[in-house]
Backbone as CSV, one residue per row, in Angstrom:
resi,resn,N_x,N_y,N_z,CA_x,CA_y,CA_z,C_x,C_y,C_z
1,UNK,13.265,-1.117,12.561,12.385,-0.343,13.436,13.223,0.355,14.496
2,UNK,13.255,1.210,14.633,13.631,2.409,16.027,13.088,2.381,17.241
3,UNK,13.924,2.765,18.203,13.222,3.090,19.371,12.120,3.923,19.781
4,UNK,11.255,3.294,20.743,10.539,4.244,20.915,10.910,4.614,22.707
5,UNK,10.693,5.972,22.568,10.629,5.989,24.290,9.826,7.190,24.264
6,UNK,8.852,8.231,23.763,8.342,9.506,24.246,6.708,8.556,24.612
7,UNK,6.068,9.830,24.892,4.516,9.778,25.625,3.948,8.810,24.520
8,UNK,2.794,8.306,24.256,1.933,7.705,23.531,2.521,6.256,22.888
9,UNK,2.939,6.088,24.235,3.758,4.441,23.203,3.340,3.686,22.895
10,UNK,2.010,3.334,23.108,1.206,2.235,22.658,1.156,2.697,20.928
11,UNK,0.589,4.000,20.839,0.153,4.526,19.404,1.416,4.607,18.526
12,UNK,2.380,4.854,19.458,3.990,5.147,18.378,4.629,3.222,18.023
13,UNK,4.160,2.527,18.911,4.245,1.342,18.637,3.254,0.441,17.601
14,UNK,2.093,1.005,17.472,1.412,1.031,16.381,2.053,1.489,15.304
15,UNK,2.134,2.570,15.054,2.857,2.790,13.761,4.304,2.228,13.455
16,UNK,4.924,2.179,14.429,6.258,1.607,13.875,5.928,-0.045,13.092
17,UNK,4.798,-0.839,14.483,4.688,-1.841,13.526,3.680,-2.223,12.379
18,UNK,2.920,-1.154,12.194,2.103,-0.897,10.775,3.085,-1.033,9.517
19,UNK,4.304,0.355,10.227,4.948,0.477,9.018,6.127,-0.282,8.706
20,UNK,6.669,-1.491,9.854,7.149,-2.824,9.259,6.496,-3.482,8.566
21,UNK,4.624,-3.838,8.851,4.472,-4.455,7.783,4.156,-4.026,6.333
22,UNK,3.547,-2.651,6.222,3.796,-2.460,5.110,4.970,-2.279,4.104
23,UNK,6.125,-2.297,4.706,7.387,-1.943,4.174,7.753,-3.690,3.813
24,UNK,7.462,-4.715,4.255,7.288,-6.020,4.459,8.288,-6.362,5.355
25,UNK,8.889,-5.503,5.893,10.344,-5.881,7.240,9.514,-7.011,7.775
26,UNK,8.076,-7.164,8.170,7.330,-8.278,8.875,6.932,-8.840,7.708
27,UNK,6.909,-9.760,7.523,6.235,-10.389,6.285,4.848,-11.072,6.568
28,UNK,4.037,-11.405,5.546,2.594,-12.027,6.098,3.062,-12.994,6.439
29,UNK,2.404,-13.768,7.760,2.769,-15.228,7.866,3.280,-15.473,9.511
30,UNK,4.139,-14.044,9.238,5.497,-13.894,10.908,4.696,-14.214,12.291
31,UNK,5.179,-14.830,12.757,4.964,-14.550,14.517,5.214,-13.412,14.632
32,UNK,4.610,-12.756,15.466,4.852,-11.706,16.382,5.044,-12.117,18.094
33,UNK,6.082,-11.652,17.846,6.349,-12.461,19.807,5.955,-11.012,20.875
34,UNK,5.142,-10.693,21.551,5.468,-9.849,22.373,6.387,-9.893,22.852
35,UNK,7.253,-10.365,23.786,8.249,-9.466,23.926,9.831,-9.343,23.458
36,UNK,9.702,-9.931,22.230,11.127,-10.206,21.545,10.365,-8.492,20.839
37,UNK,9.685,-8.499,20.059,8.699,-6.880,19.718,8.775,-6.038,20.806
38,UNK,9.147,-6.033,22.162,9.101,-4.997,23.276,10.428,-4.408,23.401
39,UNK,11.395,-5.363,23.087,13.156,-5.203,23.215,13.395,-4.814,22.457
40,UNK,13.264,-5.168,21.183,13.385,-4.683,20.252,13.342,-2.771,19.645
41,UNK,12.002,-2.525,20.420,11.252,-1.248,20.046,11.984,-0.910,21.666
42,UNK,12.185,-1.098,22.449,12.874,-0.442,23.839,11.832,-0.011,24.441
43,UNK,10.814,-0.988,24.320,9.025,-0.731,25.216,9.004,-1.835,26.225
44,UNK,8.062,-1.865,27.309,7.377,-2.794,28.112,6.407,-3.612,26.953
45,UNK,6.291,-4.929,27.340,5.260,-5.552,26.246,3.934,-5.238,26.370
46,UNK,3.354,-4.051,27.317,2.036,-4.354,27.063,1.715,-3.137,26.446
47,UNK,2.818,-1.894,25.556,2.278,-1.121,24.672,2.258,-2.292,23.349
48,UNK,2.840,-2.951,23.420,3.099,-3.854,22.330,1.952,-4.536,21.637
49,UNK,1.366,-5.229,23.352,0.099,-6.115,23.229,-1.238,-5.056,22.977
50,UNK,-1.269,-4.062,23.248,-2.031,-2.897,22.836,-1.987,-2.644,21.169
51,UNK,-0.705,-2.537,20.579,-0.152,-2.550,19.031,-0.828,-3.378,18.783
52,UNK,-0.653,-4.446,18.774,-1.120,-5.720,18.186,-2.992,-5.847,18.463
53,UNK,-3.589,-5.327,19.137,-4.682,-5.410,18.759,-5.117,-4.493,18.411
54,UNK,-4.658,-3.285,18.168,-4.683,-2.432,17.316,-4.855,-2.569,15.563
55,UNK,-3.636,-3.606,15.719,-3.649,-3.734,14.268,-4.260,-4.985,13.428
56,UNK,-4.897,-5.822,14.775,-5.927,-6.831,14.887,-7.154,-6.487,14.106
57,UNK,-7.338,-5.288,14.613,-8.890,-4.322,14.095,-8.392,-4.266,12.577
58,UNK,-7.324,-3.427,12.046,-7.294,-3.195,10.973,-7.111,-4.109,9.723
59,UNK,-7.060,-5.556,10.982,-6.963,-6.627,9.617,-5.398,-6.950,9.272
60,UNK,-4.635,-6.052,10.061,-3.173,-6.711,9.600,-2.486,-7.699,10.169
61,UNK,-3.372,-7.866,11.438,-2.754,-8.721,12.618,-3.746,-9.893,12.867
62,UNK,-3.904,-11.290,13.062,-3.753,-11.925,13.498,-4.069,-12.783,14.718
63,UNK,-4.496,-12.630,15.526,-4.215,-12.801,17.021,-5.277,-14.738,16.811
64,UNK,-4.731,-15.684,17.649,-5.407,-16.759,17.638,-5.360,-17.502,19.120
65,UNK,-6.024,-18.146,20.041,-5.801,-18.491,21.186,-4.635,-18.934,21.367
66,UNK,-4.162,-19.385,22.432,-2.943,-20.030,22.574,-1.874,-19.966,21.214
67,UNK,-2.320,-19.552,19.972,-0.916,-19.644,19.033,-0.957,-18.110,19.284
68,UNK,-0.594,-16.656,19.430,-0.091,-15.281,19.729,-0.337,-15.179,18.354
69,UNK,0.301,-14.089,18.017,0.043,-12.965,16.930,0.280,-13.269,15.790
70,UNK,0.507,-12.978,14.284,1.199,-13.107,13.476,0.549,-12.458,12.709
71,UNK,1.701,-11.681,11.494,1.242,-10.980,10.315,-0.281,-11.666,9.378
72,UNK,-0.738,-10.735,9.341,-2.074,-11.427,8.158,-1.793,-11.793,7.059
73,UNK,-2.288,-13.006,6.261,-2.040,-13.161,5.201,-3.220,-12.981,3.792
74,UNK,-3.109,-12.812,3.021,-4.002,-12.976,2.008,-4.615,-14.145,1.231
75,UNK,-5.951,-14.419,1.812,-6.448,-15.660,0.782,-6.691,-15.247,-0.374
76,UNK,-7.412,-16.045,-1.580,-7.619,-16.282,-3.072,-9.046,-14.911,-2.728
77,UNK,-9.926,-15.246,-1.762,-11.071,-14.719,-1.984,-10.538,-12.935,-1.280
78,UNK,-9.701,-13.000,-0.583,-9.192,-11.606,0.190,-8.946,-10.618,-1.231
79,UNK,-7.732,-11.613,-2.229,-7.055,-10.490,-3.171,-8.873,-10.334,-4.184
80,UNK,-9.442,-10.766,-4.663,-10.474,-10.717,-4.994,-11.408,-9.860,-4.717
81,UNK,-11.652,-9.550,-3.234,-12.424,-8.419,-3.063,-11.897,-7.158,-2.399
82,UNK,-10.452,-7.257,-2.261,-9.820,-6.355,-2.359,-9.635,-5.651,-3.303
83,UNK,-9.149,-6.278,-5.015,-9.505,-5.840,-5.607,-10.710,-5.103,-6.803
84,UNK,-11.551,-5.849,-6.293,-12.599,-5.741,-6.834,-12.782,-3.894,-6.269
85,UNK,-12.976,-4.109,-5.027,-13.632,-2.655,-4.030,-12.352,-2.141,-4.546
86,UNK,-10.974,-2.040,-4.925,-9.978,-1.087,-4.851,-10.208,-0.107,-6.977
87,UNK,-10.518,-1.246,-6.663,-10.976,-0.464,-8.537,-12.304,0.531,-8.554
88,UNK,-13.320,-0.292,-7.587,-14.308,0.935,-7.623,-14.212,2.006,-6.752
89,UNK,-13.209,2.177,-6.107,-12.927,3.282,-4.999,-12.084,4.426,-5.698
90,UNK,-11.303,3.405,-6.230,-9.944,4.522,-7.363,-10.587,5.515,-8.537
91,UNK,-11.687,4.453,-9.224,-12.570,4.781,-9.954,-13.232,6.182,-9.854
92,UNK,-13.679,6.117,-8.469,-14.305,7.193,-8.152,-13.389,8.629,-7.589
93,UNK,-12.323,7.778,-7.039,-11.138,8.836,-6.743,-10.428,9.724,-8.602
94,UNK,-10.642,9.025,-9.250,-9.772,9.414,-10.138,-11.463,10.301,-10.885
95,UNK,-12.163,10.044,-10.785,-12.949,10.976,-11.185,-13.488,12.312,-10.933
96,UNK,-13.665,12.112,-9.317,-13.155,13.398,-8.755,-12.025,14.444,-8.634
97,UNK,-11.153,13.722,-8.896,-9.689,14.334,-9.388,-10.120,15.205,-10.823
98,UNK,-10.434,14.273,-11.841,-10.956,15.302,-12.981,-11.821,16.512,-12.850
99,UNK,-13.121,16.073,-12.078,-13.400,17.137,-12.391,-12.940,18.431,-11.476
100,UNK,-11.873,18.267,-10.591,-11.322,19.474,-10.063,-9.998,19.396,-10.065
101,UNK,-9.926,18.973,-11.881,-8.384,19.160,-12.713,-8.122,20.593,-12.650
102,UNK,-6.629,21.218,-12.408,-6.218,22.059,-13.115,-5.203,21.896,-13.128
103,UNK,-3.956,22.797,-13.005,-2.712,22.780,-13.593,-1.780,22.693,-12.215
104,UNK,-2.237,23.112,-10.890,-1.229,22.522,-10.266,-1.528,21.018,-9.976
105,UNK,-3.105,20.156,-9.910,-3.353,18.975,-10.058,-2.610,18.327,-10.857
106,UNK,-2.053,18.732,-11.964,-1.344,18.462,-13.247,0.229,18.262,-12.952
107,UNK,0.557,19.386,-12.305,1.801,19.866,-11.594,2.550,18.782,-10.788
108,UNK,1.628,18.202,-9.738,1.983,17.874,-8.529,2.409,16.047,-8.669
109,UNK,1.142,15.785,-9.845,1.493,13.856,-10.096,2.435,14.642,-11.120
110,UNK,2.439,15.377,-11.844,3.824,14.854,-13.252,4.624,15.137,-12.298
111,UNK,5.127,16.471,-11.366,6.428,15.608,-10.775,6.408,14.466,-10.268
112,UNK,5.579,13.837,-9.309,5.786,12.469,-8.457,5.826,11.057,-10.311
113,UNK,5.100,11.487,-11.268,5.311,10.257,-12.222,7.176,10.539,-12.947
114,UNK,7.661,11.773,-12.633,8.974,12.203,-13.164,9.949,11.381,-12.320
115,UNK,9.596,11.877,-10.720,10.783,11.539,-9.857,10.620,9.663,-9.962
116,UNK,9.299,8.906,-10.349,9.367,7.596,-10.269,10.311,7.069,-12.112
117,UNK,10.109,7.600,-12.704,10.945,7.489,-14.114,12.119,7.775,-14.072
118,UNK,12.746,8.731,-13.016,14.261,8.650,-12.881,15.265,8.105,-11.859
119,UNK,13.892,6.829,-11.650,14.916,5.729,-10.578,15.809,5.178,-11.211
120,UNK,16.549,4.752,-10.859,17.497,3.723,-11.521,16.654,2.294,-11.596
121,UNK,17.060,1.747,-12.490,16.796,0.284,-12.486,16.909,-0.274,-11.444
122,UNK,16.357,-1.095,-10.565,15.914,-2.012,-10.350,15.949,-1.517,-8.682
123,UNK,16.060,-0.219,-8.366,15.596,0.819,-7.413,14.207,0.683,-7.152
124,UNK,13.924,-0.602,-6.740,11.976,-0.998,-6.368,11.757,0.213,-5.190
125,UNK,12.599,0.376,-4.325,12.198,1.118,-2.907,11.540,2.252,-3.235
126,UNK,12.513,2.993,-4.313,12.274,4.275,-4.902,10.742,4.316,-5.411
127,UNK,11.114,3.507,-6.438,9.061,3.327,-6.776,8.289,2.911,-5.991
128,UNK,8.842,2.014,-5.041,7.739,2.160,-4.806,7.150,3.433,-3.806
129,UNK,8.278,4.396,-3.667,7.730,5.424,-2.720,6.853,6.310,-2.990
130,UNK,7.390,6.624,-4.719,6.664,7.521,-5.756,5.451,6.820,-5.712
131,UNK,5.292,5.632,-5.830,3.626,4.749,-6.426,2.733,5.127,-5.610
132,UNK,3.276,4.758,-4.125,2.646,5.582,-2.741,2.067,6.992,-2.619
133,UNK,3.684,8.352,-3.215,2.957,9.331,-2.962,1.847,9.414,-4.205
134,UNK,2.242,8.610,-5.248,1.021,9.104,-6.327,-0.636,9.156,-5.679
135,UNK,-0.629,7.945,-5.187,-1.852,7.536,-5.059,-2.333,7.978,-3.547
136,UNK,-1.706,8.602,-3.059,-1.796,9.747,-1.782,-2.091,10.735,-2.268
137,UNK,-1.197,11.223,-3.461,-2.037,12.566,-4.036,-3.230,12.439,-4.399
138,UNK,-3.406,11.208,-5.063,-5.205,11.248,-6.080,-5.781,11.503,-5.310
139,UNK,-5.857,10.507,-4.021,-6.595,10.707,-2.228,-6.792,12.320,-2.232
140,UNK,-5.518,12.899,-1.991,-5.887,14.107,-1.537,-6.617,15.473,-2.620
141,UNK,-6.047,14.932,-3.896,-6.603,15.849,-4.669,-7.939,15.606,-4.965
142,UNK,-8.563,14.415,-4.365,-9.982,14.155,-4.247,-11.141,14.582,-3.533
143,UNK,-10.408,15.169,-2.320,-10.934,15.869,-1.199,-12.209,15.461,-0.950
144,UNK,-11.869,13.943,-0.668,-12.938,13.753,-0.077,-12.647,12.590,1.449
145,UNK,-12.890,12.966,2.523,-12.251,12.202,3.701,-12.412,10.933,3.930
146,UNK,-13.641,10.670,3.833,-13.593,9.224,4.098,-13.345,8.697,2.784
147,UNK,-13.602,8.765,1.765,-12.777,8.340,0.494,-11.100,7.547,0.642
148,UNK,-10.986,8.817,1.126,-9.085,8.817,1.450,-8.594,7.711,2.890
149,UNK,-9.651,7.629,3.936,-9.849,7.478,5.170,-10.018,5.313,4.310
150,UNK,-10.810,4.855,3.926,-11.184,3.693,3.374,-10.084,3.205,2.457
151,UNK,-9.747,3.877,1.330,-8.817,3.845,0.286,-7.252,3.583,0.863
152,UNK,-6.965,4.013,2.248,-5.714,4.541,2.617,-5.524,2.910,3.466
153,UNK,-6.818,2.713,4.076,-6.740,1.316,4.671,-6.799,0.143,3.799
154,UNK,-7.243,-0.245,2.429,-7.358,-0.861,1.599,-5.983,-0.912,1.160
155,UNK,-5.062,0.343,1.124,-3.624,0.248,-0.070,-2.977,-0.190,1.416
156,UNK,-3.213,-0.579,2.463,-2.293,-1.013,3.237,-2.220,-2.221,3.862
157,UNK,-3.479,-2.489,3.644,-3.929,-4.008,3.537,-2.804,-4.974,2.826
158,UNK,-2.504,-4.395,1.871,-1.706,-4.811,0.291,-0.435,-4.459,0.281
159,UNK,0.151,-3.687,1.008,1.166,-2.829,0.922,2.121,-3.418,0.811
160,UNK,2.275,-4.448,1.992,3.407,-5.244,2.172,3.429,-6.715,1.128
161,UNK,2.262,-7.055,0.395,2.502,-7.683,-1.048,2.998,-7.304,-1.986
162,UNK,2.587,-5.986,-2.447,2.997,-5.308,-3.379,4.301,-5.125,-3.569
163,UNK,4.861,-4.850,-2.225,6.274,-4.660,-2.097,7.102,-5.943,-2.453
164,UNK,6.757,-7.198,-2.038,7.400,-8.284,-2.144,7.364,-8.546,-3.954
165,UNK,5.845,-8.246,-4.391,5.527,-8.642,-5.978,6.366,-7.778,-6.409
166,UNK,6.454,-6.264,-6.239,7.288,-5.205,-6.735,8.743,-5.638,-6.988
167,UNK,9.072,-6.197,-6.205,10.749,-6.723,-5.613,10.810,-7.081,-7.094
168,UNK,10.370,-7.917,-7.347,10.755,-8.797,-8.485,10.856,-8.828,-9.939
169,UNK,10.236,-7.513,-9.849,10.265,-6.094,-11.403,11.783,-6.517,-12.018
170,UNK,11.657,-6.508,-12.969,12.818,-6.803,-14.165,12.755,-4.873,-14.549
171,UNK,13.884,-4.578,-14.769,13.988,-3.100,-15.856,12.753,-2.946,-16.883
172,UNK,12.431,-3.871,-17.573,11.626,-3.865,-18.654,10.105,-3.604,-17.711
173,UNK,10.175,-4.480,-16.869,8.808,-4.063,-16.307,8.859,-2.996,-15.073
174,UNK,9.896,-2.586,-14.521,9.757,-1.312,-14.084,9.509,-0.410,-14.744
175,UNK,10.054,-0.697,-16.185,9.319,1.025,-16.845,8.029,1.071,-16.910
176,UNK,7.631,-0.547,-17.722,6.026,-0.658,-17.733,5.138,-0.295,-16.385
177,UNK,5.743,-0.493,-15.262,5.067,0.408,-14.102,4.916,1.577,-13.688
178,UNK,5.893,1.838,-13.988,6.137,3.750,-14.034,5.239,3.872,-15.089
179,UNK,5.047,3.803,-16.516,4.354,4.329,-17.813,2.638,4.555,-17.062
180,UNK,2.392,3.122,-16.484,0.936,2.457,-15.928,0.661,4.016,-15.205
181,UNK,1.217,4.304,-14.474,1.260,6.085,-13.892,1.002,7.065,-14.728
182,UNK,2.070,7.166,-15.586,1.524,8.475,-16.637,0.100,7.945,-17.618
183,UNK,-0.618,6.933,-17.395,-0.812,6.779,-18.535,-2.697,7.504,-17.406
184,UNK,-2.343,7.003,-16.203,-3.551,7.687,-15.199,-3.801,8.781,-15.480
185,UNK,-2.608,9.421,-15.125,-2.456,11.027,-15.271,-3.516,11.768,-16.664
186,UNK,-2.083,10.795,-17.677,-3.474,11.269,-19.078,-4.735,11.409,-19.189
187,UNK,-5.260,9.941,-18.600,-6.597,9.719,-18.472,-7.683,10.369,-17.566
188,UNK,-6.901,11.233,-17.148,-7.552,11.901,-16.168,-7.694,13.648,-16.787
189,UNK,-6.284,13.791,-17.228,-6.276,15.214,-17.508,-6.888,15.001,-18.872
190,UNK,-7.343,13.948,-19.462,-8.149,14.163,-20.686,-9.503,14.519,-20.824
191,UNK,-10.052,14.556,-19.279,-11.876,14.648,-19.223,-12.697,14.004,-19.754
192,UNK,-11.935,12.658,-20.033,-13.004,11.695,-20.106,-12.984,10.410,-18.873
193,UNK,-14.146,10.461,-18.480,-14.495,9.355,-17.173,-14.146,8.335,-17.744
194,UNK,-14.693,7.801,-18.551,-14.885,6.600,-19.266,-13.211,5.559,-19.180
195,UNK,-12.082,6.799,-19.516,-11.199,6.275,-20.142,-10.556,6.974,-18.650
196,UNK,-10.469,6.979,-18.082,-10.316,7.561,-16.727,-10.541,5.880,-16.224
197,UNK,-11.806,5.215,-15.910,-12.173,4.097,-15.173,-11.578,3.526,-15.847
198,UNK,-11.411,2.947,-16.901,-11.071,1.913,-17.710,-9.666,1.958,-17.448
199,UNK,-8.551,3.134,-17.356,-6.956,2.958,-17.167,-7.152,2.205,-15.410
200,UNK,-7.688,2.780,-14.449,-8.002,2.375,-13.184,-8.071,1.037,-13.201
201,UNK,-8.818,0.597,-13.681,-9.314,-0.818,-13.766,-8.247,-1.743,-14.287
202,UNK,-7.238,-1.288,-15.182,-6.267,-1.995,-15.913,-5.095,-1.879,-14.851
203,UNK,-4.985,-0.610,-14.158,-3.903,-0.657,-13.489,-3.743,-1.796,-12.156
204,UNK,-5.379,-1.237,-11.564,-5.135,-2.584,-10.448,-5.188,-3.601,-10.585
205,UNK,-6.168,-4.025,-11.186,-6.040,-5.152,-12.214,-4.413,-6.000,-12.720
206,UNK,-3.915,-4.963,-12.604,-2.672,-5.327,-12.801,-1.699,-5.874,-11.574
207,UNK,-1.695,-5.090,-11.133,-1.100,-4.548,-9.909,-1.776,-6.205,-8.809
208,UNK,-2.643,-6.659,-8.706,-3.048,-7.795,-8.081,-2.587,-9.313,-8.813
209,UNK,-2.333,-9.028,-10.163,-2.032,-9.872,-10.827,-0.526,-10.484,-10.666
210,UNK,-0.002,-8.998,-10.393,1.551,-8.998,-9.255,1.616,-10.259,-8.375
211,UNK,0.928,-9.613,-7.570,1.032,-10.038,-6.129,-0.239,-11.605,-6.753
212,UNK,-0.674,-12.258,-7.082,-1.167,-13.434,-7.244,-0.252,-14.081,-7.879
213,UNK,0.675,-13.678,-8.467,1.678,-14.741,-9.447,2.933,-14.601,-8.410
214,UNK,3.158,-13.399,-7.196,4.136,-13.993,-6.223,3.784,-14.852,-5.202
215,UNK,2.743,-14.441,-4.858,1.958,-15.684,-3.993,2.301,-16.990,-4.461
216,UNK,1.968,-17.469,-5.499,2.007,-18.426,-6.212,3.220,-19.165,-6.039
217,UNK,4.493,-18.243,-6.624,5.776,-18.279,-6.710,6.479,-18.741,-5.222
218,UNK,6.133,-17.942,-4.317,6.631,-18.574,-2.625,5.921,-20.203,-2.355
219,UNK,4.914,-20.071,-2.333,3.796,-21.259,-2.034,4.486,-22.770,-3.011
220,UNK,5.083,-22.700,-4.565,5.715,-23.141,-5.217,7.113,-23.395,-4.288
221,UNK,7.674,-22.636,-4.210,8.694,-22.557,-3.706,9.106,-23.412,-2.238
């Protein structure tokens, strides 16, 4: 994380520590100390303590009496209706995408599914940046705001799992993740809904199945 020092530091301290935890630099679980988090970021602690209930609201944070802050974690019933709602949201994102398919819609994911196929092996960061902008594009090529506005808070909920489940991709199953991408794309530029929901459903579906067998794996551990 970087310094912050311009106007709006409470909000620039928000995002810096949003985007530790989604990157998983914070992992679920962490203390958050105010002010070891204030030195750190080169803030006073109470943009900090502002951050933190900031990100209290959004479910990423934590806050408990007398024990302070700490990253959120995911229960059995969390990944569950996370995924449940993330399949019928995508669902509907990827359908709207069809029907206002054309060729730069076409254009814009085959490059982002290209640039994720010519990572190198075992280059998780890379994919996972591409996986991100993919599913930022569907958002946007969906044009629909609160769609994107709900959807955008849901993939970040997760973000920083994914990343940890991602970590652990073998070559063989990095390609199979990258493919899981083109195979959207198809299903989408084919104009059929049907097979449109059904790749959706397999992908997250998948994609939670990740992150429940790393869960597993630490908790084991």
């Amino acid at each position: 994380m970087r310094s912050v020092s311009d106007q709006n530091i409470a909000e620039q301290v928000t995002d810096e520590l949003r985007a530790a935890i989604h990157s998983g630099e914070l992992a679920p679980g962490e203390r958050l100390v105010e002010r070891r988090l204030a030195a750190q970021l080169g803030v006073s602690h109470i943009p900090v303590r502002e951050a933190l209930t900031r990100l209290s609201e959004e479910r990423l944070v934590v806050r408990e009496p007398r024990r302070g802050a700490r990253v959120a974690e995911l229960t059995a019933r969390d990944l569950e209706e996370i995924s449940s709602l993330r399949i019928v949201l995508e669902q509907f994102m990827a359908t709207r995408v069809q029907e206002r398919w054309n060729a730069e819609s076409a254009a814009r994911l085959g490059a982002v599914v290209d640039a994720m196929s010519r990572a190198e092996p075992g280059d998780i960061a890379e994919v996972l940046r591409q996986d991100q902008l993919f599913h930022a594009t569907l958002a946007e090529l969906a044009d629909h705001r609160f769609l994107d506005e709900v959807s955008a808070q849901l993939r970040g909920r997760i973000a920083g799992f994914l990343h940890a489940a991602n970590a652990a991709l073998d070559p063989a199953e990095q390609q199979q993740h990258v493919h899981s991408h083109q195979q959207i794309l198809d299903a989408i530029a084919s104009g059929d809904p049907d097979r449109a929901r059904d790749v959706i459903a397999a992908h997250v579906t998948a994609a939670f199945a990740r992150i429940r067998l790393a869960e597993t794996a630490d908790a084991e551990g």
